[in-house]
C-alpha positions in Angstrom: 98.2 81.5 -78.5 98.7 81.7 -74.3 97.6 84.7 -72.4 98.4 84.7 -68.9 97.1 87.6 -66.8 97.4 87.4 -62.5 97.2 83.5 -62.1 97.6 82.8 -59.0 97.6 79.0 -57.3 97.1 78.2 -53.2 97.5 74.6 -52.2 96.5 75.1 -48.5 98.4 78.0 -47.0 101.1 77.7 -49.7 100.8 79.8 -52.6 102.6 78.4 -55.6 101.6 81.4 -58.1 101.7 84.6 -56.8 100.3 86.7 -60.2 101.9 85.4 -63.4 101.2 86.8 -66.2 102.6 84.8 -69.9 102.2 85.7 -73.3 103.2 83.3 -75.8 103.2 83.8 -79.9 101.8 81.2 -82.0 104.0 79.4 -84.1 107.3 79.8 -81.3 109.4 77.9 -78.9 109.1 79.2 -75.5 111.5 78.2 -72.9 110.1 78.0 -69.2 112.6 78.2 -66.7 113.3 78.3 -63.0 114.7 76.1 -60.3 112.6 73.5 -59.0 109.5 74.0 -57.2 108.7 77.9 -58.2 105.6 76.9 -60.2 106.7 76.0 -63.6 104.9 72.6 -63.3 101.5 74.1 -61.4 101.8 76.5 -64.3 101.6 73.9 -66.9 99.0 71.7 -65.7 96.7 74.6 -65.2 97.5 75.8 -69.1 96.6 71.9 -70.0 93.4 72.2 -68.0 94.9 69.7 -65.5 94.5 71.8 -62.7 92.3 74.6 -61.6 93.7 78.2 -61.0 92.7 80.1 -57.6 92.6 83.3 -59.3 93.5 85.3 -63.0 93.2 84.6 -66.6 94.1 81.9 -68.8 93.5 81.8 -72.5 94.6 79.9 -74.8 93.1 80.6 -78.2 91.1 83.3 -76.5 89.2 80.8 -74.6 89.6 80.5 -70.8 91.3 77.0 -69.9 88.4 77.3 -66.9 85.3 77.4 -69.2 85.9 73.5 -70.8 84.2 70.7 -69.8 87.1 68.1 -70.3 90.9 69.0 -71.0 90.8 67.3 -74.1 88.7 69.9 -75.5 91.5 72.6 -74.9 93.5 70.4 -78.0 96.6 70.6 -76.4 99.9 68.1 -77.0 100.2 67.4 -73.4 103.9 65.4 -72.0 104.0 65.5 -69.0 107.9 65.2 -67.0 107.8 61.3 -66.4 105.1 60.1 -68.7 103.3 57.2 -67.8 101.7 53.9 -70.0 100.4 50.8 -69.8 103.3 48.9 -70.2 101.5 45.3 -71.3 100.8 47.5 -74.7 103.1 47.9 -77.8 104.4 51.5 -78.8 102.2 51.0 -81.7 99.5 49.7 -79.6 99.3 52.8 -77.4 99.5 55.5 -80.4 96.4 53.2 -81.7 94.7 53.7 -77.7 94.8 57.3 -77.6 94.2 57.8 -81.0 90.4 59.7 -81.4 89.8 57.6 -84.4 92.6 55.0 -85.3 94.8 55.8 -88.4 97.0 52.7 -89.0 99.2 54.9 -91.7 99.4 57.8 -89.0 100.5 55.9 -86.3 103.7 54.3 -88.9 104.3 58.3 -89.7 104.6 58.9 -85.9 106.5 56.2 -84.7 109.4 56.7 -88.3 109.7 59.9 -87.0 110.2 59.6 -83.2 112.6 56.8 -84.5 110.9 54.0 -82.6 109.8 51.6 -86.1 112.3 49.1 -84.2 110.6 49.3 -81.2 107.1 49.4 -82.0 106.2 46.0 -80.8 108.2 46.0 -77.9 106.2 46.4 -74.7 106.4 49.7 -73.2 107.4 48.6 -70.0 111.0 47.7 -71.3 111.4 51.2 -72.8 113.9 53.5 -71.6 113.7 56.6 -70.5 114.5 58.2 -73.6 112.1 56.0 -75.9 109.4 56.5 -73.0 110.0 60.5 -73.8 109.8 60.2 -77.3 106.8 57.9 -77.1 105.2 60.9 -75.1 106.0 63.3 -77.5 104.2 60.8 -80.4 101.5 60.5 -78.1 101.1 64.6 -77.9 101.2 64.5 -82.0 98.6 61.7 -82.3 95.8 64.6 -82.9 97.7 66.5 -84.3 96.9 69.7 -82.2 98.5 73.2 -82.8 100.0 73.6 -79.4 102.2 71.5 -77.3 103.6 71.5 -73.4 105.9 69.5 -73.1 107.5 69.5 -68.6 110.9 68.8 -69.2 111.1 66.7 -72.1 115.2 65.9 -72.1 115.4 65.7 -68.3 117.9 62.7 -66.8 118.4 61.7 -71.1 121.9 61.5 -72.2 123.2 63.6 -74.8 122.2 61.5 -77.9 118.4 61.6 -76.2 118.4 64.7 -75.7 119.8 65.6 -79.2 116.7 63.4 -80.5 114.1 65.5 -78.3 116.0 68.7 -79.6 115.2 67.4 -82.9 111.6 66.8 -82.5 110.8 70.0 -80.9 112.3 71.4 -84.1 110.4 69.3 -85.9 107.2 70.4 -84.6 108.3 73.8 -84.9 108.9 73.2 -88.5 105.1 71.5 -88.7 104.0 75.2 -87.8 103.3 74.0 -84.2 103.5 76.0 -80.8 105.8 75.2 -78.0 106.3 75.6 -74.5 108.4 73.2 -72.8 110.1 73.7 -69.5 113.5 72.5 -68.5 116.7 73.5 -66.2 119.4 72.9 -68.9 119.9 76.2 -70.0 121.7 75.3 -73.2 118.6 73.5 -74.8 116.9 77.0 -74.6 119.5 78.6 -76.5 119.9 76.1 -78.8 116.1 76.1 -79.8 114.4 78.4 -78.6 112.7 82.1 -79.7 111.2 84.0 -76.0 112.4 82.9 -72.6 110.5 83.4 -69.9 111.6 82.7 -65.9 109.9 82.2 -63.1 110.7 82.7 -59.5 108.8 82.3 -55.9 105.8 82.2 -58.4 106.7 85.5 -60.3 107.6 86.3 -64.1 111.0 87.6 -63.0 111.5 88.4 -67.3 110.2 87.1 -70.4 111.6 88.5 -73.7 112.8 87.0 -77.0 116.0 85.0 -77.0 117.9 87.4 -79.6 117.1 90.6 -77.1 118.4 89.0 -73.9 121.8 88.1 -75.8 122.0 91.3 -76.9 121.2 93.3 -73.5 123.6 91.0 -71.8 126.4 90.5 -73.9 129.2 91.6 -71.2 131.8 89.1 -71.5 132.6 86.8 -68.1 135.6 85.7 -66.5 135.3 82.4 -64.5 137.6 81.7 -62.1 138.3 78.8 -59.2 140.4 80.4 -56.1 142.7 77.9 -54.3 140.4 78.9 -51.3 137.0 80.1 -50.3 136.7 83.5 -50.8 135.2 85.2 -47.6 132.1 87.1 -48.2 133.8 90.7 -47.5 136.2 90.1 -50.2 133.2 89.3 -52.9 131.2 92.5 -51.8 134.2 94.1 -52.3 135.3 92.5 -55.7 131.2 93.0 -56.9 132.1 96.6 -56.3 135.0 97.3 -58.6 134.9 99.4 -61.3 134.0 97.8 -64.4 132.6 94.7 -62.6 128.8 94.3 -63.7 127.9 91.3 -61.7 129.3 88.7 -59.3 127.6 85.2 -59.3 129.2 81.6 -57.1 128.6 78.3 -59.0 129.3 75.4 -56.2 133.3 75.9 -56.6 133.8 78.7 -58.8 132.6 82.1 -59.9 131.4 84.2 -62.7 132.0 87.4 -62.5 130.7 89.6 -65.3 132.7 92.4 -66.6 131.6 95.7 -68.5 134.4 95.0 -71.5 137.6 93.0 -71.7 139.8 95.2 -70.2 138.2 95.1 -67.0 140.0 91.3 -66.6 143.3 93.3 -65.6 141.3 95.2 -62.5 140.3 91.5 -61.3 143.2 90.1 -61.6 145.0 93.3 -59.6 142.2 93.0 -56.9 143.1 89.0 -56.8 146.3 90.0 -56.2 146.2 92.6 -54.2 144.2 90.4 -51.6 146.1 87.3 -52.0 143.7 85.0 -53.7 145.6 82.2 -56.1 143.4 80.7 -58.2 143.6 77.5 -60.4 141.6 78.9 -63.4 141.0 82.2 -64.9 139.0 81.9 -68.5 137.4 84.4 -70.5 134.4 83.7 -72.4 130.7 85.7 -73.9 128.0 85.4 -71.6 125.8 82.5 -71.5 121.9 82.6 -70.3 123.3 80.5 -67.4 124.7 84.0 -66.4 121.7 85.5 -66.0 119.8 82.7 -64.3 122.0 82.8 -61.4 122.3 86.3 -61.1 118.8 86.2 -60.9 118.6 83.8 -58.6 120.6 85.0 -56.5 119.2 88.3 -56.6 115.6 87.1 -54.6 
């Protein structure tokens, strides 16, 4: 469905891409992630013809996003991270707008299933946040095109919101749809998606399917919070016993990533040993969060 090959992106002297390359399968959710302002976002716009690449290939479909005339003619679902409307028109006024060629009985099925029937003559200017993003997502339906990218879709929603957004991304899915959405809260990906991909400083740092990156980094993880700061000696130090995988710092606390169970013993010697308290000590499986910041913290 999306074949990325060397895109690069300058603004200026900045270079926001720096030779991505993306492959994603029809029919699946991909997860985009990365902390803010690596290129997910210049990514997206240039894959919904928004924006014009400095360099590589993009297909989508086989055809190159560069060769259109108008983005519309890419078909793409297109929600952008804080959509925008006028807000003097009804929800079911604007899903009439943008409609190519207005379907009354569509626009009902679109606005029962993003859940906004009691809404739908409400100006959109009153909306939340929440009904603004599942407004979008309606909006992205209303031609009913095979591929959607969706920029953060449950960003700053609380949990019932972004339970509902969960739910229509599933939904679509379900429809036989394509997805990539991007997003920073790592448990949506694993609750929905099938291939992660991250980016960093404008790089693919990894992109495989969800099941594989569970399964390659399945190493359980201790977190702990010391009583105080740990110098930086101490950590290389800790990072460098036997047993110990990886060692990532989450504002207060740490994760430290262990080779099997019994490894917990070794830390909690070491602790000793070097007079750190600490307030908590859990054990848990790894979570993708895991590898984010060991990633992260690894550039």
């Amino acid at each position: 469905m999306i074949t990325v090959t060397g895109l690069k992106k300058d603004f200026g002297d900045f270079q926001a891409l720096k030779g991505l390359n993306m492959h994603v399968q029809a029919g699946e959710v991909y997860g985009f992630i990365g902390q803010n302002g690596v290129g997910k976002t210049t990514t997206m716009n240039i894959l919904a013809g928004l924006s014009r690449p400095t360099e590589g290939e993009c297909l989508i479909r086989g055809k190159d996003v560069t060769a259109v005339a108008h983005p519309g003619d890419l078909r793409v679902g297109y929600l952008p991270e804080e959509p925008k409307f006028y807000p003097w028109l009804t929800a079911r006024e604007t899903l009439l707008y943008l409609s190519e060629v207005p379907d009354n009985k569509r626009v009902e099925e679109i606005l029962r299933w993003t859940g906004l029937v009691d809404g739908a003559d409400r100006r959109v200017g009153g909306f939340s946040r929440g009904m603004k993003q599942r407004l979008g997502i309606g909006v992205a339906l209303v031609r009913n095109p095979d591929l959607f990218i969706l920029d953060e879709p449950s960003s700053a929603l609380d949990p019932e919101g972004r339970s509902v957004v969960l739910r229509l991304i599933k939904d679509l899915k379900n429809m036989g749809k394509t997805i990539l959405f991007s997003t920073h809260i790592l448990d949506d990906i694993e609750r929905i998606c099938d291939t992660v991909g991250m980016i960093n400083d404008g790089r693919m740092v990894f992109e495989k399917p969800l099941t594989q990156l569970q399964v390659e980094h399945a190493q359980p993880v201790l977190d702990m919070i010391p009583t105080v700061p740990i110098r930086p000696d101490v950590a290389d130090a800790l990072s460098k016993v036997v047993g110990v995988v990886s060692l990532t710092r989450s504002e207060s606390s740490w994760a430290v990533r262990v080779a099997h169970p019994g490894v917990s013993l070794t830390v909690m010697s070491f602790l000793a040993e070097h007079g750190i308290a600490v307030e908590s000590f859990a054990f848990r499986k790894a979570r993708l969060e895991d590898l984010f910041l060991k990633e992260v913290s690894d550039k």
